[in-house]
PDB file as gemmi writes it, atoms N, CA and C in Angstrom:
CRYST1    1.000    1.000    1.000  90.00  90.00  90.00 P 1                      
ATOM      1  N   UNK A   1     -75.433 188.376 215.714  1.00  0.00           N  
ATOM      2  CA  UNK A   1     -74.856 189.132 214.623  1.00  0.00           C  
ATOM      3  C   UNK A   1     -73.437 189.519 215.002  1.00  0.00           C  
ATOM      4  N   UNK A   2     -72.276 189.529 213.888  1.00  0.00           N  
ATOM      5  CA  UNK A   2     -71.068 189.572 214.401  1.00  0.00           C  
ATOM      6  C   UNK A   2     -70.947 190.775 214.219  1.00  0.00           C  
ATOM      7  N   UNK A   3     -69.497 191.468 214.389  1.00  0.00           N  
ATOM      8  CA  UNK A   3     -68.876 192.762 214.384  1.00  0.00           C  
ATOM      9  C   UNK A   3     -68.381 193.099 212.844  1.00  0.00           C  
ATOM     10  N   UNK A   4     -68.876 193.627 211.960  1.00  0.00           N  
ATOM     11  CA  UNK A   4     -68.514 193.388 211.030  1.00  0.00           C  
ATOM     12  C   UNK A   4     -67.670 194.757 210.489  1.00  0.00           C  
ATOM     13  N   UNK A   5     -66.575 195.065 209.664  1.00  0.00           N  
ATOM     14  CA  UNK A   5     -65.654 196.407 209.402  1.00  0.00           C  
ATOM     15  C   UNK A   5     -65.065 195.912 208.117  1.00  0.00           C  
ATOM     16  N   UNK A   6     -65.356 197.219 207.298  1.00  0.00           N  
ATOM     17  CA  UNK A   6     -63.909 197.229 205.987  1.00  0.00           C  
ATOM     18  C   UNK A   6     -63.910 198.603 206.081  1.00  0.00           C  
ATOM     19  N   UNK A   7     -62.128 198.878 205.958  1.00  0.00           N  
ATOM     20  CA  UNK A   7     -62.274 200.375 206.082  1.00  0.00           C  
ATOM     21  C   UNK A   7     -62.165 201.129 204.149  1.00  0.00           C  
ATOM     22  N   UNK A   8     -61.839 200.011 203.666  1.00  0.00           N  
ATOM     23  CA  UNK A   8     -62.082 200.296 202.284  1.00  0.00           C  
ATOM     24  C   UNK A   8     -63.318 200.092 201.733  1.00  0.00           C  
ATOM     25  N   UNK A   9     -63.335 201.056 201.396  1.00  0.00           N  
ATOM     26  CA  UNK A   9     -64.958 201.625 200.586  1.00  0.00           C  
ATOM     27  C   UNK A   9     -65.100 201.327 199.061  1.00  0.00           C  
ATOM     28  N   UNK A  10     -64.122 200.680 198.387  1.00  0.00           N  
ATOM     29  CA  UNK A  10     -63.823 200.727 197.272  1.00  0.00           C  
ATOM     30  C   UNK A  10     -65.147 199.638 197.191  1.00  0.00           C  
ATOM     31  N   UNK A  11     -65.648 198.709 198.228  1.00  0.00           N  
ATOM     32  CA  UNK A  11     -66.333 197.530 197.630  1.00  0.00           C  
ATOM     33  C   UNK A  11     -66.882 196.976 199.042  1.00  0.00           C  
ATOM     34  N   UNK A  12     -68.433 197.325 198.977  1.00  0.00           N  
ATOM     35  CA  UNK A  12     -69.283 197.478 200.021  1.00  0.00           C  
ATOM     36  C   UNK A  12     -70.493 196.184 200.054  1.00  0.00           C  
ATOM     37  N   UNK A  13     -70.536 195.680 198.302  1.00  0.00           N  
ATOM     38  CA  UNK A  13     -71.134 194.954 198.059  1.00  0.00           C  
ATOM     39  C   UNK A  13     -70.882 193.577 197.909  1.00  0.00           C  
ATOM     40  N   UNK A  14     -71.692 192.271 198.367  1.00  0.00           N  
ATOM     41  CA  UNK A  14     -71.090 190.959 198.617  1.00  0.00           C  
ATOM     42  C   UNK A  14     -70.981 190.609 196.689  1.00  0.00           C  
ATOM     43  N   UNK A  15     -70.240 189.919 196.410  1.00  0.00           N  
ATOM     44  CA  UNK A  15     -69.889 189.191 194.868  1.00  0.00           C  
ATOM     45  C   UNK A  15     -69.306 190.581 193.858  1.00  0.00           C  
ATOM     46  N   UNK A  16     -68.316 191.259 194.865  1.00  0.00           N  
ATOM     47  CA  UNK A  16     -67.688 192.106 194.160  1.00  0.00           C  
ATOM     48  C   UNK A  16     -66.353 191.622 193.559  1.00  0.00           C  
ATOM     49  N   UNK A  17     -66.479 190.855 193.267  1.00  0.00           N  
ATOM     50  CA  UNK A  17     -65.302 190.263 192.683  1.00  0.00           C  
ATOM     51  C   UNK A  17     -64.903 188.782 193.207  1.00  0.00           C  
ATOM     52  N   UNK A  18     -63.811 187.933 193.366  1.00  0.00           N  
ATOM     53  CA  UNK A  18     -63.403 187.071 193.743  1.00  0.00           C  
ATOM     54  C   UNK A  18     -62.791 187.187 195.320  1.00  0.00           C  
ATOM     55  N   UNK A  19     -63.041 186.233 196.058  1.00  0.00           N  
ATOM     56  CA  UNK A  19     -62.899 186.201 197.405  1.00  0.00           C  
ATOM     57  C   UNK A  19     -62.418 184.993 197.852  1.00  0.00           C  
ATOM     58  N   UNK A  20     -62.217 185.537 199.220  1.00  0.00           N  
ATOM     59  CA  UNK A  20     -61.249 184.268 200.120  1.00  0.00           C  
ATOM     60  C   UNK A  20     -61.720 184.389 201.534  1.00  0.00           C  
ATOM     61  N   UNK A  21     -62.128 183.358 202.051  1.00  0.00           N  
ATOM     62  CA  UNK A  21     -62.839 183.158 203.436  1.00  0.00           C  
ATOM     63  C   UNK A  21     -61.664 182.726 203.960  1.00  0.00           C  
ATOM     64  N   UNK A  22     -61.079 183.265 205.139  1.00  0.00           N  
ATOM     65  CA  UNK A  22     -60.535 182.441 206.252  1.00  0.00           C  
ATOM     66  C   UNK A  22     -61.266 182.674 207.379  1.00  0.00           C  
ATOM     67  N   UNK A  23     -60.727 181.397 208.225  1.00  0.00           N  
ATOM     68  CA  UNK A  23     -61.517 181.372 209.559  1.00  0.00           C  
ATOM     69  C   UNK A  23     -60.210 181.597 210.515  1.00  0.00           C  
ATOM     70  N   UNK A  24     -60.102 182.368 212.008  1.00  0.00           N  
ATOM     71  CA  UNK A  24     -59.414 183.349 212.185  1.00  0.00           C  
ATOM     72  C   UNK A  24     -59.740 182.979 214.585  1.00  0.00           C  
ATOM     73  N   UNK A  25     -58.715 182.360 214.584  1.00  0.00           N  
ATOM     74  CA  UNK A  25     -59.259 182.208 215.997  1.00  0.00           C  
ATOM     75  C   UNK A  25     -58.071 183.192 216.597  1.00  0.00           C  
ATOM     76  N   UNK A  26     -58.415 183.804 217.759  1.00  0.00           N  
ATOM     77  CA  UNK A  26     -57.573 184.657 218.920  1.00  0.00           C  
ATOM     78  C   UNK A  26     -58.427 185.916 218.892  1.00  0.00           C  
ATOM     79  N   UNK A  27     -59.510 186.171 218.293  1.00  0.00           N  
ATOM     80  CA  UNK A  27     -59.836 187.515 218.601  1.00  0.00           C  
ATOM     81  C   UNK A  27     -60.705 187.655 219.641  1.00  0.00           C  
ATOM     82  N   UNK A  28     -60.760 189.204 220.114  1.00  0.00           N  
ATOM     83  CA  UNK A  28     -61.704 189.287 221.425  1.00  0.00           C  
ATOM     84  C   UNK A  28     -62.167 190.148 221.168  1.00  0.00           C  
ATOM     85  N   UNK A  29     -61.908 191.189 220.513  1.00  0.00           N  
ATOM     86  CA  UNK A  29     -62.463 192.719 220.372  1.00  0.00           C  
ATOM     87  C   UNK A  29     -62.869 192.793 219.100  1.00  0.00           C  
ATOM     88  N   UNK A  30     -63.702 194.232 218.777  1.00  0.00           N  
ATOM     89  CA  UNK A  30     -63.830 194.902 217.778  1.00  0.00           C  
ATOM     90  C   UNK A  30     -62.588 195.232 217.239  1.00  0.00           C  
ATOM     91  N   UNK A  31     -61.553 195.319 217.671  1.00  0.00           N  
ATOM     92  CA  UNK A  31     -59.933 196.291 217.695  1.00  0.00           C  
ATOM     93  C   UNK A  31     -59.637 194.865 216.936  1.00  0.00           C  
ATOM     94  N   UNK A  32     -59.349 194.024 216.856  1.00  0.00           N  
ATOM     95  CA  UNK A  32     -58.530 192.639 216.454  1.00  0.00           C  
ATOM     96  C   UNK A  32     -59.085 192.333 215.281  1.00  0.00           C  
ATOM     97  N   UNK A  33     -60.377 192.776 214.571  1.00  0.00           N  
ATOM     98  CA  UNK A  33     -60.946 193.063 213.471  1.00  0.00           C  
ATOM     99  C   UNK A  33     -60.542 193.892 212.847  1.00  0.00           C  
ATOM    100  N   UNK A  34     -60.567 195.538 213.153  1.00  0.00           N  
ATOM    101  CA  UNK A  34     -59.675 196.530 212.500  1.00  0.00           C  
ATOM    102  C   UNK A  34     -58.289 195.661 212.606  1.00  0.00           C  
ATOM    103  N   UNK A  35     -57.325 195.394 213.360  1.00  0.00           N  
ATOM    104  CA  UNK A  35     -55.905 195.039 212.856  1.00  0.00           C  
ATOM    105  C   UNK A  35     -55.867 194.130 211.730  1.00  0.00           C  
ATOM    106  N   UNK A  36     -56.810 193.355 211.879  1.00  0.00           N  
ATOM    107  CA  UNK A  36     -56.500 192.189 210.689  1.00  0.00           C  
ATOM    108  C   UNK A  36     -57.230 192.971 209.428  1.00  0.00           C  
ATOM    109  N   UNK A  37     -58.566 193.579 209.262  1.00  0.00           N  
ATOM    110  CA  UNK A  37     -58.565 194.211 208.447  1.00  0.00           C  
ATOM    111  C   UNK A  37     -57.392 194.874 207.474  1.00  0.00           C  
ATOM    112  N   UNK A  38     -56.729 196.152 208.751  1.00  0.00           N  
ATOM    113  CA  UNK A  38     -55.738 196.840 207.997  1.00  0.00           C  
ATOM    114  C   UNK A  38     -54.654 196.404 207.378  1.00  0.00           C  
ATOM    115  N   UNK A  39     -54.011 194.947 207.959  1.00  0.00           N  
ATOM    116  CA  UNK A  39     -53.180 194.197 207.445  1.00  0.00           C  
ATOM    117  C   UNK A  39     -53.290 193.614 206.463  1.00  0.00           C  
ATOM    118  N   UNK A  40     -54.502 193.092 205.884  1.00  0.00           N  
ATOM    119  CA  UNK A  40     -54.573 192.734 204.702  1.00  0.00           C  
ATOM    120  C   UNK A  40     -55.304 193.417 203.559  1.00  0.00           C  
ATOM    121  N   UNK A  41     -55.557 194.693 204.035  1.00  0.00           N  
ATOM    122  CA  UNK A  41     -56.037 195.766 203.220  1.00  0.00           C  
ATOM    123  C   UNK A  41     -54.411 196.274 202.853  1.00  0.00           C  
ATOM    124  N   UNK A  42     -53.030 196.008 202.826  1.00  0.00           N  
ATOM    125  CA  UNK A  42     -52.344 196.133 202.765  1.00  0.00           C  
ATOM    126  C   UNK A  42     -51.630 195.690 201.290  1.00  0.00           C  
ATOM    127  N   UNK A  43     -52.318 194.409 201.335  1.00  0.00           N  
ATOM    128  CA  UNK A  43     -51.623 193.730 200.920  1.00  0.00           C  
ATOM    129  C   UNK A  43     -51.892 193.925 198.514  1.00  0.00           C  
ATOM    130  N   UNK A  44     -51.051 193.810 198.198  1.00  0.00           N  
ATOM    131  CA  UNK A  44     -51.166 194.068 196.557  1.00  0.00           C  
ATOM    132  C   UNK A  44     -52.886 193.241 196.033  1.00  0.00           C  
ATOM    133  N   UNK A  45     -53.306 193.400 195.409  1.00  0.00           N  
ATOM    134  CA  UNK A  45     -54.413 192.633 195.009  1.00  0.00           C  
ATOM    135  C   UNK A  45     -55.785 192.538 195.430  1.00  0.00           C  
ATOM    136  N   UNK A  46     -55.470 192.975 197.207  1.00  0.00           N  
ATOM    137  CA  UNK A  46     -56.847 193.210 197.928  1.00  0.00           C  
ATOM    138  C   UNK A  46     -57.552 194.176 197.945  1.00  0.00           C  
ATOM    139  N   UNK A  47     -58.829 193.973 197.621  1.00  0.00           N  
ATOM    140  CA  UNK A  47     -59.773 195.402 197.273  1.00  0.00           C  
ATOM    141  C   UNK A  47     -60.500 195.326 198.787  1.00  0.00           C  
ATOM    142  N   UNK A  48     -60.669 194.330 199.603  1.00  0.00           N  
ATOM    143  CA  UNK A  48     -61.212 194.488 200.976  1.00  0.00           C  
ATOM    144  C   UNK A  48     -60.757 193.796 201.613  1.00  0.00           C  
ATOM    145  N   UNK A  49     -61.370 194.033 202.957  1.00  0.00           N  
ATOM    146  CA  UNK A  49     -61.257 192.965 204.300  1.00  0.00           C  
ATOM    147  C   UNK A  49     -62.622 193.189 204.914  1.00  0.00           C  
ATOM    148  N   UNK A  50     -63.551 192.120 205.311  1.00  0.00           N  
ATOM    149  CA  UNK A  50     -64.222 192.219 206.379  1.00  0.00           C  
ATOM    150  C   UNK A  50     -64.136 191.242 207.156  1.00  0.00           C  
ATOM    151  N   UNK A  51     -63.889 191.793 208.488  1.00  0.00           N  
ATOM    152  CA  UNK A  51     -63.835 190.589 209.846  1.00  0.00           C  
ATOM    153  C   UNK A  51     -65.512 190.596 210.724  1.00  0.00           C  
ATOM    154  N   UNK A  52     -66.089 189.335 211.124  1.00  0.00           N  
ATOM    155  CA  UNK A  52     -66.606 188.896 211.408  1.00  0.00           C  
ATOM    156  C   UNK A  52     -66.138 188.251 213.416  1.00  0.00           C  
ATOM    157  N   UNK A  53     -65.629 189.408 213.800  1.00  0.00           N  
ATOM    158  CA  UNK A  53     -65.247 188.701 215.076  1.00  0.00           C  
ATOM    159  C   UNK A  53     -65.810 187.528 215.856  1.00  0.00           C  
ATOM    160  N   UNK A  54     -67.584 188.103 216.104  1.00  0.00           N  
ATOM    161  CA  UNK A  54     -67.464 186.690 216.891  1.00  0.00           C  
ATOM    162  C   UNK A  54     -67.884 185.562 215.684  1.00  0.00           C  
ATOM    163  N   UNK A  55     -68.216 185.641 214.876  1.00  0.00           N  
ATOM    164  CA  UNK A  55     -67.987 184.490 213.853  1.00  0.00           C  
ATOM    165  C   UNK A  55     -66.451 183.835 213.371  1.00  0.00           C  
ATOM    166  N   UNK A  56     -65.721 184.432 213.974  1.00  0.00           N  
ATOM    167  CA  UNK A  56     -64.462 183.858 213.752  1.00  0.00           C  
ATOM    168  C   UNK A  56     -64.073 183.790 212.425  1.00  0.00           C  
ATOM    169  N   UNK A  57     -64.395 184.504 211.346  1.00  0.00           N  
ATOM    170  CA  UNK A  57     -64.285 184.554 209.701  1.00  0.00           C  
ATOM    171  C   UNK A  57     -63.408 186.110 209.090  1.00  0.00           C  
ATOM    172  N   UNK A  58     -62.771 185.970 208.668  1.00  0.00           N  
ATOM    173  CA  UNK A  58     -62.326 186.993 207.576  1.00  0.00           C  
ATOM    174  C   UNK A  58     -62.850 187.107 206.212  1.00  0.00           C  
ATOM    175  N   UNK A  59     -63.601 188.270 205.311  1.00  0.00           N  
ATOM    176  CA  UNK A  59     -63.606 187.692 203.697  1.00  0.00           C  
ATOM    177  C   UNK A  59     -62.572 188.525 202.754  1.00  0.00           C  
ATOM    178  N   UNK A  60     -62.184 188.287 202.303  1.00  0.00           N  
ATOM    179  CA  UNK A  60     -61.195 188.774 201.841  1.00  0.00           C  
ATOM    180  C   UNK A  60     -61.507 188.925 200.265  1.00  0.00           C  
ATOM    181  N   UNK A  61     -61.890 190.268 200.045  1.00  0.00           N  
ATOM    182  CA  UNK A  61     -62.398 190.620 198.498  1.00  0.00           C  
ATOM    183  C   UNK A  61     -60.876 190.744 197.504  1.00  0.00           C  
ATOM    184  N   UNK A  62     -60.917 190.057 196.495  1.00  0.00           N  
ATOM    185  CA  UNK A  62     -59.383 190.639 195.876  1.00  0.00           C  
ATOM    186  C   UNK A  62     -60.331 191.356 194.662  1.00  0.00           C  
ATOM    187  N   UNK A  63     -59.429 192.037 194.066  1.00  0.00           N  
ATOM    188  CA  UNK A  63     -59.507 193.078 192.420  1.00  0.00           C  
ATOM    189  C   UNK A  63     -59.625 192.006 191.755  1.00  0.00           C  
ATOM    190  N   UNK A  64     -60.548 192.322 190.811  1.00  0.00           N  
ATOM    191  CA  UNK A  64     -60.536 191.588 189.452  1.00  0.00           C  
ATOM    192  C   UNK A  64     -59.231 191.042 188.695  1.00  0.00           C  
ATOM    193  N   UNK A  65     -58.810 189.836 188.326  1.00  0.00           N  
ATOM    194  CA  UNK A  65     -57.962 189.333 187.722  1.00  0.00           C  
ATOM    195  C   UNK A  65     -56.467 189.603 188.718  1.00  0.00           C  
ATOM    196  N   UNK A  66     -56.454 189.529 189.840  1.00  0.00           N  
ATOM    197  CA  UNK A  66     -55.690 189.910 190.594  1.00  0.00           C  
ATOM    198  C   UNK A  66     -55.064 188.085 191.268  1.00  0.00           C  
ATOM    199  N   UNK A  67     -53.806 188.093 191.701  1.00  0.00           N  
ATOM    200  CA  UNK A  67     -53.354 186.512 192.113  1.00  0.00           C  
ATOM    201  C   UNK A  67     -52.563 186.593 193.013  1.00  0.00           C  
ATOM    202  N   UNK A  68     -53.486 186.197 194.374  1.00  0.00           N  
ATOM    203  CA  UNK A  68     -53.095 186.441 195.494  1.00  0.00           C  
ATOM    204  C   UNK A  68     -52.562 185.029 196.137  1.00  0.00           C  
ATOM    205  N   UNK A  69     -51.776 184.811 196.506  1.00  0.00           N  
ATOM    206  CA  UNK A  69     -51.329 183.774 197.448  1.00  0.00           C  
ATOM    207  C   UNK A  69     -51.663 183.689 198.956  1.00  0.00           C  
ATOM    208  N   UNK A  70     -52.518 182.309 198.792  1.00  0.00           N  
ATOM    209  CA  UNK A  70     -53.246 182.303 200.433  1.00  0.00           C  
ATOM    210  C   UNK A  70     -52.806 182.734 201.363  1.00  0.00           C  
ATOM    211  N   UNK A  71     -51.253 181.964 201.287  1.00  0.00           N  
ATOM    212  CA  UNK A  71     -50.040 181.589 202.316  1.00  0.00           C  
ATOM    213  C   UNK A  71     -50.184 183.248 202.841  1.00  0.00           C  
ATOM    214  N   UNK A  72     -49.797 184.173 201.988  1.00  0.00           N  
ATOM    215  CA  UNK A  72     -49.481 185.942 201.995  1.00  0.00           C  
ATOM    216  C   UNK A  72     -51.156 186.199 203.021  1.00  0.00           C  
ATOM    217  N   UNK A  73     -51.952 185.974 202.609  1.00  0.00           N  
ATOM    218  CA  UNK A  73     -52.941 186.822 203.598  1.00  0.00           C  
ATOM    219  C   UNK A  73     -53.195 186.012 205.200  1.00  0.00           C  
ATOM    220  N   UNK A  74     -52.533 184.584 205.064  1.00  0.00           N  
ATOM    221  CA  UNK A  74     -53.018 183.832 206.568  1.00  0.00           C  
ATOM    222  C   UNK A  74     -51.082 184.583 207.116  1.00  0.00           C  
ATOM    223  N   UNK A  75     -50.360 184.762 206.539  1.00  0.00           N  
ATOM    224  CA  UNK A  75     -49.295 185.314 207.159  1.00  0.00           C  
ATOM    225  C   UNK A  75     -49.531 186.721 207.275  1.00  0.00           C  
ATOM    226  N   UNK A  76     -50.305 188.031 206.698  1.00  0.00           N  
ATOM    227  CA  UNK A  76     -50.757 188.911 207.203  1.00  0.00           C  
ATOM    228  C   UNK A  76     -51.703 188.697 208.806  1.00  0.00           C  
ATOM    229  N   UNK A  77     -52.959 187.889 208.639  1.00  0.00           N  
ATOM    230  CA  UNK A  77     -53.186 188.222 209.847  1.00  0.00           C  
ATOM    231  C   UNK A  77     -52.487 187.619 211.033  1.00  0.00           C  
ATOM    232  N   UNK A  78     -52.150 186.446 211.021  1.00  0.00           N  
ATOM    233  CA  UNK A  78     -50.929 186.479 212.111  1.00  0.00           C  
ATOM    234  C   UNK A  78     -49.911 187.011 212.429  1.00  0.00           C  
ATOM    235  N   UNK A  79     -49.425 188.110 211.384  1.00  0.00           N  
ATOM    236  CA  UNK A  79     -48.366 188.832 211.414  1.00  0.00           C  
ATOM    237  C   UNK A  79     -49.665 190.329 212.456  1.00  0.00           C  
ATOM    238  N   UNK A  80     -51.033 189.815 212.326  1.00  0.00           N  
ATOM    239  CA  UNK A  80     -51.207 191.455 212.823  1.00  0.00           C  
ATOM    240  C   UNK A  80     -51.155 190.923 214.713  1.00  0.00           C  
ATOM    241  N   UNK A  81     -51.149 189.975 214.954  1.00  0.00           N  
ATOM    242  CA  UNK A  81     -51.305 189.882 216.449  1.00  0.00           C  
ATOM    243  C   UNK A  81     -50.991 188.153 216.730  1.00  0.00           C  
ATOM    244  N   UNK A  82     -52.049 188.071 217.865  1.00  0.00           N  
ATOM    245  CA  UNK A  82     -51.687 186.545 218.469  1.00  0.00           C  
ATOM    246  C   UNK A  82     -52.729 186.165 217.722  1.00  0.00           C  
ATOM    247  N   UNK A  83     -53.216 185.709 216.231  1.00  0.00           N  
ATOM    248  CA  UNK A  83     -54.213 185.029 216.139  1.00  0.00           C  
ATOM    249  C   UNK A  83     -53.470 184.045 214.932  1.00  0.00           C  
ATOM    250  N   UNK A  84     -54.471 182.912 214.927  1.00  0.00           N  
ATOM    251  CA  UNK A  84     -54.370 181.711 214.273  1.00  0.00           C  
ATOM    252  C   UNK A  84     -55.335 181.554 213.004  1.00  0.00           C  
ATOM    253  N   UNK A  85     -54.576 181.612 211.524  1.00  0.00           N  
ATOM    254  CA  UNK A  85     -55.332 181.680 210.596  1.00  0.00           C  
ATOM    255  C   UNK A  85     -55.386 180.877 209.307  1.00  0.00           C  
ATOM    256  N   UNK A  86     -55.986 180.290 208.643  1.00  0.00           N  
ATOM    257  CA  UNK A  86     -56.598 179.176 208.012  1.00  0.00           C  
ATOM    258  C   UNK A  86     -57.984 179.559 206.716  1.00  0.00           C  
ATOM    259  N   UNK A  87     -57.386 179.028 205.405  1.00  0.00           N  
ATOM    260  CA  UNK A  87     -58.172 179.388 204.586  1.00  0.00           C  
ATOM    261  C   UNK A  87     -59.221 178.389 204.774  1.00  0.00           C  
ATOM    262  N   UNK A  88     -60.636 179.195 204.419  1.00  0.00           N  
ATOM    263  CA  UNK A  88     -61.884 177.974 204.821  1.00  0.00           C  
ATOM    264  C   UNK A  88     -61.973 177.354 203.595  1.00  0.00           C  
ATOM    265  N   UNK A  89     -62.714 175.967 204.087  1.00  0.00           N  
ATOM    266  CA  UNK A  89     -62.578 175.013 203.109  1.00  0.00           C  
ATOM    267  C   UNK A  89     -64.209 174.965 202.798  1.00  0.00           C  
TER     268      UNK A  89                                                      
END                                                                             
């Protein structure tokens, strides 16, 4: 079972809207989950983040009718540290 965190509460439940899986290599900690979390809990459109450390996955909940550009959330989490990130296919 992985490490799993969203610090937004707005949306706790899975098929809360439209989502985006990336897969997310460089992490080691629980801590590298919160950073990438908070970074793209940042971002306009996103209603969550949950990281999946040792699964190597991000899901990325957006708001209803909301239009997020991939490019913007795989450049959030590499912007949060040394990690390497990729929307899943």
């Amino acid at each position: 079972m992985g490490i799993f965190r969203s610090k937004n509460k707005k949306d706790d439940t899975v098929g809360g809207g439209p989502q985006v899986l990336l897969r997310v290599e460089g992490m080691h900690c629980a801590s590298c989950g919160l950073l990438i979390d908070d970074e793209l809990e940042k971002l306009a459109g996103v209603r969550s983040s949950t990281t999946d450390v040792r699964g190597g996955r991000t899901t990325v909940r957006l708001e209803e009718g909301a239009t997020v550009d991939t490019t913007a959330l795989v450049a959030a989490v590499e912007g949060a540290g040394d990690y390497r990130a990729r929307v899943a296919e």
